[in-house]
Structure formats: structure tokens, C-alpha cells
C-alpha positions as CSV (number, residue, x, y, z in Angstrom):
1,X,74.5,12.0,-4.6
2,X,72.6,8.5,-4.8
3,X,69.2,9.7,-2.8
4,X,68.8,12.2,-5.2
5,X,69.6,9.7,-8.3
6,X,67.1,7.0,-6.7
7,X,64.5,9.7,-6.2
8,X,65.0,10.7,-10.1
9,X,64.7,7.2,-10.9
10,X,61.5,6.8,-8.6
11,X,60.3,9.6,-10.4
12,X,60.6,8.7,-13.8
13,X,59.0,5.9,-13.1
14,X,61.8,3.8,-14.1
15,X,62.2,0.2,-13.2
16,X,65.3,-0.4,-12.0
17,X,67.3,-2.9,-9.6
18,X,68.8,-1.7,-6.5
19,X,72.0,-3.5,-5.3
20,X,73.8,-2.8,-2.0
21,X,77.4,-2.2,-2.2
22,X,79.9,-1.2,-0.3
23,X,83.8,0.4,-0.6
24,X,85.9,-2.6,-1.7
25,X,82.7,-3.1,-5.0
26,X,82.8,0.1,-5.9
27,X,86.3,0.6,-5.7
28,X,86.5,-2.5,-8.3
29,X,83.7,-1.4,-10.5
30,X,84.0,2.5,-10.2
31,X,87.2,4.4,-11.8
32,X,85.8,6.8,-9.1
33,X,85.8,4.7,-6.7
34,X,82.3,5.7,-5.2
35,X,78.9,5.2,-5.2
36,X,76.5,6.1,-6.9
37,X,77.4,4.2,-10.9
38,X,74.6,3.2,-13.1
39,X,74.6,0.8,-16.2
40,X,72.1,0.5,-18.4
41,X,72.7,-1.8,-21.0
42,X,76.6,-0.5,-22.7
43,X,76.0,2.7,-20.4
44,X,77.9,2.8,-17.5
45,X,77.9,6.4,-15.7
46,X,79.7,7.1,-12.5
47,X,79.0,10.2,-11.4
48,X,75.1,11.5,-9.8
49,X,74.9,14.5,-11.8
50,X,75.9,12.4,-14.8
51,X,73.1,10.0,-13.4
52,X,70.8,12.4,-13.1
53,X,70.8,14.2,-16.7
54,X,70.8,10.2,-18.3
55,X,67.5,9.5,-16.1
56,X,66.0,12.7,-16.8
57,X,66.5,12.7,-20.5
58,X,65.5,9.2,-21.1
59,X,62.0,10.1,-20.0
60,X,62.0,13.5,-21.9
61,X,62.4,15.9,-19.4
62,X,65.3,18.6,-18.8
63,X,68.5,18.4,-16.4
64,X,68.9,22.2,-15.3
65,X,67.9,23.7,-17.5
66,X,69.2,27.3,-16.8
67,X,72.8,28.6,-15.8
68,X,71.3,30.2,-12.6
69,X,70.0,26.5,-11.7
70,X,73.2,25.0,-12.5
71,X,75.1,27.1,-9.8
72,X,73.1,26.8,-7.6
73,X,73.6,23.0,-8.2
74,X,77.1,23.4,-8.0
75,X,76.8,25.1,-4.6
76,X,74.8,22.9,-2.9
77,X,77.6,20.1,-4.3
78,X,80.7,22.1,-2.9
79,X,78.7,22.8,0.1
80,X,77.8,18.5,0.0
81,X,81.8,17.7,-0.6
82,X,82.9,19.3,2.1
83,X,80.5,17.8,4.2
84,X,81.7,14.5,2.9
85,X,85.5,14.9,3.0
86,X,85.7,16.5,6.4
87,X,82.7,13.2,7.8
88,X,85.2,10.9,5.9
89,X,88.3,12.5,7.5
90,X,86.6,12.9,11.1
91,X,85.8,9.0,10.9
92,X,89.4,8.5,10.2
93,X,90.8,10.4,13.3
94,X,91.8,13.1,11.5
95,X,91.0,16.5,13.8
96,X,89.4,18.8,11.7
97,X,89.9,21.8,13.9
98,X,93.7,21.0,13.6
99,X,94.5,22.2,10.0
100,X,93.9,25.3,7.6
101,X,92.4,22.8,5.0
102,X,89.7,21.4,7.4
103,X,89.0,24.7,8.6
104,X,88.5,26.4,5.0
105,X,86.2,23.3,4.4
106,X,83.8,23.8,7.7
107,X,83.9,27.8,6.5
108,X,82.8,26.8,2.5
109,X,80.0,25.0,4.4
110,X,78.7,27.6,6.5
111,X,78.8,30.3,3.6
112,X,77.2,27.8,1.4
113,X,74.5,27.0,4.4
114,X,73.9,31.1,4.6
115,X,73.2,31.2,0.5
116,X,71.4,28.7,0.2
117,X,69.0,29.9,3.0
118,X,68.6,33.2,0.6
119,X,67.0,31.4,-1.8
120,X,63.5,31.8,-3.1
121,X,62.5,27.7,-2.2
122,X,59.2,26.1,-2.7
123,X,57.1,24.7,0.3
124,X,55.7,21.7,-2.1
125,X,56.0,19.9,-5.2
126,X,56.8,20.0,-8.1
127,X,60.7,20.5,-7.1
128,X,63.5,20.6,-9.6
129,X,66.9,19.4,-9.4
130,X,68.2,22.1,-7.2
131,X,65.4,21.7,-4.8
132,X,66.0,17.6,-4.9
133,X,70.2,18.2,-4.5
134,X,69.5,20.6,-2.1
135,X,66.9,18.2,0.3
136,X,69.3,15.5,-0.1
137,X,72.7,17.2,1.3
138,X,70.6,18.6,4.3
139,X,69.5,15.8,5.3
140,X,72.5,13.7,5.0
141,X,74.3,16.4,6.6
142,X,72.0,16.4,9.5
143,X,71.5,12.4,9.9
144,X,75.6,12.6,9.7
145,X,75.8,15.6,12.6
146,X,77.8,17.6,10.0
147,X,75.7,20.8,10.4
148,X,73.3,22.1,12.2
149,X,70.5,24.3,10.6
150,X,69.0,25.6,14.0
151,X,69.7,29.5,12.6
152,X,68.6,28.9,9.0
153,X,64.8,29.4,9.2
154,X,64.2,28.9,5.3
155,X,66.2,26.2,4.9
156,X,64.3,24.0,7.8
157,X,61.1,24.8,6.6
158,X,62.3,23.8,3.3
159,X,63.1,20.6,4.5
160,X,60.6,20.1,7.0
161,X,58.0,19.7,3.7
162,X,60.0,17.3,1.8
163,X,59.1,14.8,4.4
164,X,55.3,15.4,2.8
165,X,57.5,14.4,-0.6
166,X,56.8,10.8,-1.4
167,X,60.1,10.3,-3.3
168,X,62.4,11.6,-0.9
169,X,60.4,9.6,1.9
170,X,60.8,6.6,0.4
171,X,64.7,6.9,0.3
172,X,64.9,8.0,3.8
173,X,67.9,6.5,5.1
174,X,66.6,3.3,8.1
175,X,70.3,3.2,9.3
């Protein structure tokens, strides 16, 4: 997810340089096709969690560092695909309701949205990669209208203190 790298980077301290793209770029510079890609020097990396680790370890500091922390990684990134493919698909005309595969997608996302609110989050800093993934996907999925998180008390006020966060409020979205 490229908030959640540009928060890493923001973190570290790291200067960087920040250049808009769009589909046709990164469909010529990325095998993947998508944003977010990094190079540094002969590093080129084109995936966030790839991103992520790099930033992280350049600075000294560990990438999740536990299994427990790297599933719930992975479940806020299923739970952020599907958000993704079915906003991707929906902007393309496709109706979601209309097929067994868009409808398996909106239910990994509402399972995933009821897990995630069982967590044990923190209400302020310091916040690890989990919490970062996790702030990120909520609020792209909300600025996007792909859910709605009116029933998952811990998850809004989860989010409702990384606005306090100066990292993540400094790669708000203006658009």
C-alpha cells in the first residue's frame, strides 16, 4: 500500500523524492504493473510489503517481527485486495452483486472487518506495522465508499486517533 510505505519512509526519516504517476508509468516501469515501486540506487522493489521491510531495515529497525504480526498483516492485505479488485471492477461497470466471485470478495471483507475489530489495538503511538497497514486500508476503504465501519466500534476509534498521528496526517489523501 503506498500510504503506509510513505508513512515508513516519513518515519525513518528518510529523504526521498516523491513522483506522481499514473497507470500507463507504472505499467512501463513496474512488472506488476502498480504502484507503489521504489529504487534506490540498483534496488528496485515493487511490492509495499517488500518496500516496507527495505525502509525498515535500512534504518535498523524490524519488519514484523512475529508470526502472529505477520497474519495479521496478511489479513488486513486480503481484507485491502478485495477492496481494491471489487473498487477497480465497480469503476469498470462490472456489478458486483452479479457474480459468486464479487460476492465471496465483499464476504472476505466483512469477515476480515469483524477480526480485525477483535483485536487488542492501541489508542496512540508508537504503532507497528500492523497498526500502520491496518489505518491505511480503513481509510482508503472509507474515502473509496468500499465499507462502512458504522458497527465496528474498536476499529473507529482506532482510527479516529491516527488522525492525532503526524505520519498518517501528512499522507492524508487531498483528492
Amino acid at each position: 500500500m503506498f500510504r503506509h510505505c510513505r508513512i515508513a519512509l516519513l518515519e525513518a526519516g528518510s529523504v526521498f523524492e516523491f513522483i506522481e504517476t499514473d497507470q500507463t508509468v507504472s505499467a512501463n516501469k513496474s512488472p506488476t504493473k502498480r504502484v507503489p515501486f521504489l529504487e534506490d540506487g540498483n534496488i528496485f522493489l515493487t511490492d509495499s510489503s517488500a518496500i516496507i521491510r527495505y525502509i525498515r531495515e535500512k534504518v535498523g529497525t524490524t519488519f514484523l517481527p512475529s508470526i502472529e504480526e505477520l497474519n495479521q498483516f496478511c489479513l488486513v492485505n486480503s481484507a485491502l485486495d478485495s477492496c481494491a479488485n471489487l473498487f477497480f471492477l465497480q469503476r469498470d461497470g462490472v456489478d458486483i452483486a452479479a457474480f459468486d466471485y464479487t460476492r465471496r470478495q465483499k464476504a472476505r471483507i466483512e469477515s476480515s472487518l469483524i477480526e480485525l475489530n477483535s483485536l487488542n489495538l492501541p489508542m496512540q503511538a508508537p504503532y507497528n506495522d500492523v497498526h500502520l497497514r491496518l489505518a491505511c486500508f480503513l481509510a482508503w476503504s472509507l474515502f473509496r465508499n468500499r465499507i462502512q465501519i458504522d458497527a465496528y466500534k474498536n476499529l473507529q476509534n482506532f482510527l479516529g486517533k491516527f488522525d492525532n498521528y503526524q505520519p498518517f496526517f501528512d499522507t492524508a489523501p487531498t483528492t
